[in-house]
C-alpha positions in Angstrom: -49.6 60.7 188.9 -47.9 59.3 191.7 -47.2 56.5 189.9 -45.3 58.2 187.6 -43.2 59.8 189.9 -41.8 57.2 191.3 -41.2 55.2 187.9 -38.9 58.5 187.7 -37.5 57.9 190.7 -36.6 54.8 189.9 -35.3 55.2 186.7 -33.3 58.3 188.0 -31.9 56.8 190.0 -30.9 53.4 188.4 -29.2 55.9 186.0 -27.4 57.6 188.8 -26.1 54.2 189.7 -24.9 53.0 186.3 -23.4 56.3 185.8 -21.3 56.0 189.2 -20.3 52.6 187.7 -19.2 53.3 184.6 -17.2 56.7 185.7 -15.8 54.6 188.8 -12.7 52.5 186.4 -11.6 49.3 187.2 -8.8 49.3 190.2 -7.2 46.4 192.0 -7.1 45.4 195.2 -3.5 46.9 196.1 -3.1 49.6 198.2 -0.5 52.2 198.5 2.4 53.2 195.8 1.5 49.3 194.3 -1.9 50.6 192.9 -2.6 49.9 189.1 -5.4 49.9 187.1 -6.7 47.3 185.0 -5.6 49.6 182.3 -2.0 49.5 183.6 -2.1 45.7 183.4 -2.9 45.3 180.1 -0.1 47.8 179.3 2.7 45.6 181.5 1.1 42.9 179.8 2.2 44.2 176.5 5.0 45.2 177.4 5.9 41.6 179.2 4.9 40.3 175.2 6.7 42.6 173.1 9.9 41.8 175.0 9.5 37.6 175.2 8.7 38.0 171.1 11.9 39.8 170.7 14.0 37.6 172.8 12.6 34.8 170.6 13.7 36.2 167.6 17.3 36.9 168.8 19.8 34.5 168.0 21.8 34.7 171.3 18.9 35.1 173.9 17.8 31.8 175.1 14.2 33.5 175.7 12.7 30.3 177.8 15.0 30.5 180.2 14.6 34.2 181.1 11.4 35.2 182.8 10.1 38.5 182.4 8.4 40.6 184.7 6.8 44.0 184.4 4.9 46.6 186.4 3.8 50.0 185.9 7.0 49.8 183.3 9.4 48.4 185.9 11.0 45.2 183.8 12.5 42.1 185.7 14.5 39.9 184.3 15.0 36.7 186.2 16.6 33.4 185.2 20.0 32.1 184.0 22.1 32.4 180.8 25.8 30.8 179.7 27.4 34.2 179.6 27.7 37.9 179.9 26.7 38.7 176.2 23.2 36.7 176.7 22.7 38.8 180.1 23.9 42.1 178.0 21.8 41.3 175.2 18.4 40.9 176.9 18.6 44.0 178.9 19.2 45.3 175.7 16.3 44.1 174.4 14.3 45.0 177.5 15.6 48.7 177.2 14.3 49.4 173.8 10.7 48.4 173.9 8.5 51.1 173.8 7.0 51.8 177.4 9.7 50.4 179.4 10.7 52.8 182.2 13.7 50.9 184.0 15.4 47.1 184.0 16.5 45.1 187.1 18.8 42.3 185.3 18.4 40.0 187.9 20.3 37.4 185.1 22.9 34.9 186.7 25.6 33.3 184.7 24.6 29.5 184.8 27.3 27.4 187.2 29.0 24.3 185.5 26.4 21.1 185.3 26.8 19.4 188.4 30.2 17.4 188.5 31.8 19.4 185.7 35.5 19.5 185.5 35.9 18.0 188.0 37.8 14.4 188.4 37.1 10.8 190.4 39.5 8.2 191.6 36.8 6.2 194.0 38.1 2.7 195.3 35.3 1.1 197.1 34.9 -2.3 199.2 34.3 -4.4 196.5 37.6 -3.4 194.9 36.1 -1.6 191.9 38.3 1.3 190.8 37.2 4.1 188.6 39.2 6.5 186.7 38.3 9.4 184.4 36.5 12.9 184.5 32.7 13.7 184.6 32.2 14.2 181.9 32.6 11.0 180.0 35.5 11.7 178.3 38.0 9.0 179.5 36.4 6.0 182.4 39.3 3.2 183.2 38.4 0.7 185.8 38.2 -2.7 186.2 35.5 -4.0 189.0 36.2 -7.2 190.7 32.9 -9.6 192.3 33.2 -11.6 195.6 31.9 -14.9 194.2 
């Protein structure tokens, strides 16, 4: 008999215990306002996708440039683009998936490659002279060698 009670015992409470682990829900580790359930991840998760997989498909969205962050339904969009209608056109995007609550289009314009537009007229020691833009359109020079 006493046997038996505790194998109840036991088994009571090994149920009580799965029970408070299965009602308990997954959580991170975050604190405060940041909390989100695992639940809540998946769901930015989706979201996250379902935006990338549009910007893919659009013709004037460079989507691999653009990185796209969500949480709790907060979008960011980070990264550069050539011009205004790319930046326009991804918040776009961004504002019509389902789920979205707000986007931060954090999108800059890209600046000119490095030396673009702009013009050289070097003369260095050796006597080499260089003429032309940065772009390789037009290089005169001639370059002369101390023997």
């Amino acid at each position: 008999m006493k046997k038996q009670m505790r194998m109840i015992v036991v088994v009571a409470c090994s149920m009580l215990g799965v029970g408070a682990l299965l009602t308990t829900g997954c959580k991170s580790s975050e604190s405060g306002s940041t909390r989100r359930t695992a639940g809540t991840y998946v769901d930015d998760s989706a979201i996250t996708a379902k935006i990338k997989a549009k910007m893919i498909a659009d013709k004037t969205v460079k989507a691999h440039e653009i990185n796209v962050d969500t949480f709790q339904g907060n979008v960011q969009l980070n990264g550069f683009v050539d011009n205004d209608s790319q930046k326009q056109r991804a918040e776009e995007i961004a504002r019509n998936v389902s789920g979205v609550v707000n986007v931060q289009n954090n999108l800059q314009l890209r600046p000119e490659a490095a030396g673009a537009g702009r013009s050289y007229n070097t003369q260095g020691n050796s006597g080499a002279q260089i003429q032309g833009s940065s772009g390789g359109a037009e290089v005169k020079g001639k370059v002369e060698t101390n023997p």
